[in-house]
DSSP file (Angstrom, degrees, kcal/mol; ACC not computed):
  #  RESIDUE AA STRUCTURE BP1 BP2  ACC     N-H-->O    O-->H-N    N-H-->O    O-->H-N    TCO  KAPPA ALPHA  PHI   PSI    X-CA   Y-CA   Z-CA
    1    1 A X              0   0    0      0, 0.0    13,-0.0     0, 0.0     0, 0.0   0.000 360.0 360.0 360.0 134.7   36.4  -24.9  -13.6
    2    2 A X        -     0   0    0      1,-0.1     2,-0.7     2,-0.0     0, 0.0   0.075 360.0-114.4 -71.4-174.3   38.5  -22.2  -15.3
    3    3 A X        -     0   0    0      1,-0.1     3,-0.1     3,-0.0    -1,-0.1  -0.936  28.1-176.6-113.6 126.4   42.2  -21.6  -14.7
    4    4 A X  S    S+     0   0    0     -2,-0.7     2,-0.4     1,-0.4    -1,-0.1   0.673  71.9  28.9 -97.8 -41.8   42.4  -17.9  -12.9
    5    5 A X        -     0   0    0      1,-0.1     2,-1.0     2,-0.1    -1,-0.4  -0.968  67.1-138.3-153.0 167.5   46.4  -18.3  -13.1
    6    6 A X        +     0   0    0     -2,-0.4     2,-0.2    -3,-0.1    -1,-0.1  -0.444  52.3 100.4-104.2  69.5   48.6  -19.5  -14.7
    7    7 A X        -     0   0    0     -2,-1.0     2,-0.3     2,-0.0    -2,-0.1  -0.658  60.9-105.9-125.4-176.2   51.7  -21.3  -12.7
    8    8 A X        +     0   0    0     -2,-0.2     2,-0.2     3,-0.0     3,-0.1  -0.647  41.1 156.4 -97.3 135.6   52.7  -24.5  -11.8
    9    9 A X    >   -     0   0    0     -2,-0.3     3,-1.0     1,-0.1    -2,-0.0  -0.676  27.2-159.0-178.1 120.9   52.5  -25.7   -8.2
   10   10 A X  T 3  S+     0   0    0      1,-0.2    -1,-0.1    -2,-0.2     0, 0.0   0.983  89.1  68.7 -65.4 -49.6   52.3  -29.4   -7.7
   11   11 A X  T 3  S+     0   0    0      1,-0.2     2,-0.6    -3,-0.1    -1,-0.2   0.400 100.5  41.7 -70.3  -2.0   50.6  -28.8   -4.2
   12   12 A X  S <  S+     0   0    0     -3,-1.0     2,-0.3    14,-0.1    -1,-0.2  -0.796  73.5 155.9-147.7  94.9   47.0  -27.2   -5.4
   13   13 A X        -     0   0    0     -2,-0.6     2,-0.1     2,-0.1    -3,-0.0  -0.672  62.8 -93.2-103.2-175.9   46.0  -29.3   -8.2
   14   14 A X  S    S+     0   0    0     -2,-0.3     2,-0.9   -13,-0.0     3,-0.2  -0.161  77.2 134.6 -87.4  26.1   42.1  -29.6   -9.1
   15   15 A X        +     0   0    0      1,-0.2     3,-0.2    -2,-0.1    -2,-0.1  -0.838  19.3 152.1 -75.2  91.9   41.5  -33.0   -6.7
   16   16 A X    >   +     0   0    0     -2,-0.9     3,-0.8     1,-0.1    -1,-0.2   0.726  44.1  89.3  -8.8 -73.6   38.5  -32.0   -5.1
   17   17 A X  T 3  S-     0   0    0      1,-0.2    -1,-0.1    -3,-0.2     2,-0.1   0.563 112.6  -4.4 -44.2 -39.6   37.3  -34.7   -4.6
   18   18 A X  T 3  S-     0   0    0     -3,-0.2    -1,-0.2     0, 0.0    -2,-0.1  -0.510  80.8-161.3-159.4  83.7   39.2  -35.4   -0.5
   19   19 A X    <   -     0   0    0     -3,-0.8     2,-0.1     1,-0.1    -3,-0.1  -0.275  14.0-115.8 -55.8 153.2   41.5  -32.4   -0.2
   20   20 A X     >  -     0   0    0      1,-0.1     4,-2.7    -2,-0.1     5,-0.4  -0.287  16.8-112.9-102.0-179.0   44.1  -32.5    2.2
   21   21 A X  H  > S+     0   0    0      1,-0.2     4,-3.3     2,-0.2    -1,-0.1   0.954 123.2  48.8 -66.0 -41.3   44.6  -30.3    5.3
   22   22 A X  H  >>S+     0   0    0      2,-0.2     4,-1.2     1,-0.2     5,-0.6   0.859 112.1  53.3 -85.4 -47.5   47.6  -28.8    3.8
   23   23 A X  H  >5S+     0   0    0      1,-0.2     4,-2.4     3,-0.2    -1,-0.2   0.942 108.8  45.4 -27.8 -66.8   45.4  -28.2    0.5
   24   24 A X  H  X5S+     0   0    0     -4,-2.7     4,-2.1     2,-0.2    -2,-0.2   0.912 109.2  56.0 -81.9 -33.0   42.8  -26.5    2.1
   25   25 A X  H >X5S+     0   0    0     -4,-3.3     4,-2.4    -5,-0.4     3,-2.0   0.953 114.3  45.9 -34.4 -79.3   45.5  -24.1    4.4
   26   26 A X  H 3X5S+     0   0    0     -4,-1.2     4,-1.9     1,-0.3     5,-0.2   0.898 113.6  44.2 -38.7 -44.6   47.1  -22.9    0.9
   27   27 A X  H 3X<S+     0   0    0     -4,-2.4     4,-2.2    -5,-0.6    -1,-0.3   0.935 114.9  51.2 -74.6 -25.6   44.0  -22.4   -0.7
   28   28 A X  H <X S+     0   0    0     -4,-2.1     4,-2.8    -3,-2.0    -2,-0.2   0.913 113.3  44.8 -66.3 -46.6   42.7  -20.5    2.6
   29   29 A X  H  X S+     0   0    0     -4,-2.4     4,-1.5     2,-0.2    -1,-0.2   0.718 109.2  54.0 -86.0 -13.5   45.6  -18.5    2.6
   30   30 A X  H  X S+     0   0    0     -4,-1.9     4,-1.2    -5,-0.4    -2,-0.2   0.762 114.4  49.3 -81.2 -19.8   45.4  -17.7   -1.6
   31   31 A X  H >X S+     0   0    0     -4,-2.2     4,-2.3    -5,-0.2     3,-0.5   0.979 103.8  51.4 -71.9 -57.8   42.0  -16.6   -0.7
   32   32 A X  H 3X S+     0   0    0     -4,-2.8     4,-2.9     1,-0.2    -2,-0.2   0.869 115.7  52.4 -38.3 -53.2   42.9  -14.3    2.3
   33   33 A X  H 3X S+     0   0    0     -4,-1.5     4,-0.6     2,-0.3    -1,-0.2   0.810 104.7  46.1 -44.6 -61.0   45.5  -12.7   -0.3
   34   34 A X  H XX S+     0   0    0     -4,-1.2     4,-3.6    -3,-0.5     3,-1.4   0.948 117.0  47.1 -59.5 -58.9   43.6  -11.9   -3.1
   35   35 A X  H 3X S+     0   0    0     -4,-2.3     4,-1.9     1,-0.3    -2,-0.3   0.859 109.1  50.7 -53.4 -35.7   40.9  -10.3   -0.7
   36   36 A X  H 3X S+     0   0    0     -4,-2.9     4,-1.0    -5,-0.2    -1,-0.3   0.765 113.6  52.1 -79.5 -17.2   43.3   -8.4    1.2
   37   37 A X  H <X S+     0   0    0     -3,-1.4     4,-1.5    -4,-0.6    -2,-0.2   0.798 113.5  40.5 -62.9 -45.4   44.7   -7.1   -2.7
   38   38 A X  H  X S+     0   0    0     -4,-3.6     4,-2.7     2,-0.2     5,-0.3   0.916 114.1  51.3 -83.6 -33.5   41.5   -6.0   -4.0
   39   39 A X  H  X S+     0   0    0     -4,-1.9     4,-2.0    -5,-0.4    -1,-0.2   0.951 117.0  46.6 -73.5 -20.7   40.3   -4.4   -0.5
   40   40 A X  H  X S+     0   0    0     -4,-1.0     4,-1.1     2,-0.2    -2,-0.2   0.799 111.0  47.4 -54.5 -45.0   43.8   -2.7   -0.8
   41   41 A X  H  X S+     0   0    0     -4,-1.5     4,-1.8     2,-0.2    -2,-0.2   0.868 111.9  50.6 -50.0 -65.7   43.3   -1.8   -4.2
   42   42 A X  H >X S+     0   0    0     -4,-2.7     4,-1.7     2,-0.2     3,-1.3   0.999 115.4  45.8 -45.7 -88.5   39.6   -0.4   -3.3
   43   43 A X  H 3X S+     0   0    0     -4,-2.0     4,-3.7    -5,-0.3     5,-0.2   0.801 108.8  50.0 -19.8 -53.9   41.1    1.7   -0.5
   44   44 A X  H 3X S+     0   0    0     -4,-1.1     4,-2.2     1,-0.2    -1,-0.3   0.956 111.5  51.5 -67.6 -36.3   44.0    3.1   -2.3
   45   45 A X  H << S+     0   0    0     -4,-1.8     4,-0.3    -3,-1.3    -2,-0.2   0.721 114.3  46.7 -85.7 -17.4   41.3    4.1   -5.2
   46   46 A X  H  X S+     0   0    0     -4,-1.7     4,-0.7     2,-0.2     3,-0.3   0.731 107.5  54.8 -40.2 -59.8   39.1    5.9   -2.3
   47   47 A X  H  < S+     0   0    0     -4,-3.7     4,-0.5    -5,-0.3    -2,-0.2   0.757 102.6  52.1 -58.2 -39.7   41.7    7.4   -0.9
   48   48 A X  T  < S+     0   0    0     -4,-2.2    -1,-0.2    -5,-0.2    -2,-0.2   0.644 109.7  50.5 -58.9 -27.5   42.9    9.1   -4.0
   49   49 A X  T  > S+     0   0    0     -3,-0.3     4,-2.9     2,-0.3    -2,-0.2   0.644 109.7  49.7 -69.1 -44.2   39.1   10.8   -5.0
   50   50 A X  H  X S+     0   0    0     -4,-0.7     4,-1.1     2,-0.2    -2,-0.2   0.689 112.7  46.6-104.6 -16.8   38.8   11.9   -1.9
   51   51 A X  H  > S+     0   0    0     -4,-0.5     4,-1.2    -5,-0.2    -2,-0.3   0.711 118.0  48.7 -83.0 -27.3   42.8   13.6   -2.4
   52   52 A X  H  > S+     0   0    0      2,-0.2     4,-1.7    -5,-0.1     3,-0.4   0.884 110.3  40.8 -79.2 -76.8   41.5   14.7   -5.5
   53   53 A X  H  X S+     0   0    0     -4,-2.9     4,-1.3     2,-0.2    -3,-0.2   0.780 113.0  61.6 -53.8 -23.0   38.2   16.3   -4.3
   54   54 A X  H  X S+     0   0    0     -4,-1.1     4,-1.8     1,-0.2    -1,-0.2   0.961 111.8  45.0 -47.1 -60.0   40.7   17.8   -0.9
   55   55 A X  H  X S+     0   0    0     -4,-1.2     4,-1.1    -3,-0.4    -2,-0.2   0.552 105.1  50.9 -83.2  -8.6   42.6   19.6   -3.7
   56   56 A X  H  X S+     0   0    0     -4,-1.7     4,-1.3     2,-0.2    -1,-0.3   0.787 106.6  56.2 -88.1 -29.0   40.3   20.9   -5.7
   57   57 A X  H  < S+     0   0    0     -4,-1.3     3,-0.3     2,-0.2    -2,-0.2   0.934 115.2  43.7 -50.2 -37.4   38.3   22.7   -2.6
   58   58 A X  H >X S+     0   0    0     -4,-1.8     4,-3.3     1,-0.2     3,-1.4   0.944 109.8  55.8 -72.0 -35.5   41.5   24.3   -1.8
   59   59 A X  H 3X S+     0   0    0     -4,-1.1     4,-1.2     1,-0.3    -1,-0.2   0.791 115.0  34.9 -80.1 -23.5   42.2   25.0   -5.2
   60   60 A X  H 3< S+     0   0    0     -4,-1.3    -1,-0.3    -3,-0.3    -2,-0.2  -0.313 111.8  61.4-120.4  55.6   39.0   26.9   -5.8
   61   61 A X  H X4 S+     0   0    0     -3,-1.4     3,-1.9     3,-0.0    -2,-0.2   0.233 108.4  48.0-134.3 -61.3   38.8   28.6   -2.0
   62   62 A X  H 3< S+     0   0    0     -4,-3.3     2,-0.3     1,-0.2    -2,-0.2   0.863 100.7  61.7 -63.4 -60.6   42.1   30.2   -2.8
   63   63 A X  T 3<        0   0    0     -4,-1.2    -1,-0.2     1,-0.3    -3,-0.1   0.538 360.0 360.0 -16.2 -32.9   40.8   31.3   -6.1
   64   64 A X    <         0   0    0     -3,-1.9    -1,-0.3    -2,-0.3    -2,-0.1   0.477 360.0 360.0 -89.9 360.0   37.8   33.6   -4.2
């Protein structure tokens, strides 16, 4: 399995094998994180297009 980042954290090592309750919370919640970053990310980049493509109707409606 690759390494995605790079810290230290004693509590989510690569044991597989019988993960602990507390294991699988932290990883639940580093998943929840990342997904709520990228749909944040997504959003923001949506929102901006569509701020872009707002201002350029106005900009060429005043022009006429």
């Amino acid at each position: 399995m690759d390494k995605i980042f790079n810290f230290a954290i004693q509590d989510l090592d690569y044991d597989f094998s019988s993960p602990s309750f507390d294991q699988l919370r932290k990883g639940n919640l580093l998943r929840i994180y990342i997904k709520e970053l990228v749909v944040n990310e997504i959003t923001k980049n949506i929102s901006i297009e569509k701020q872009l493509e707002n201002a350029k109707s106005n900009f060429y409606k005043e022009k006429i």
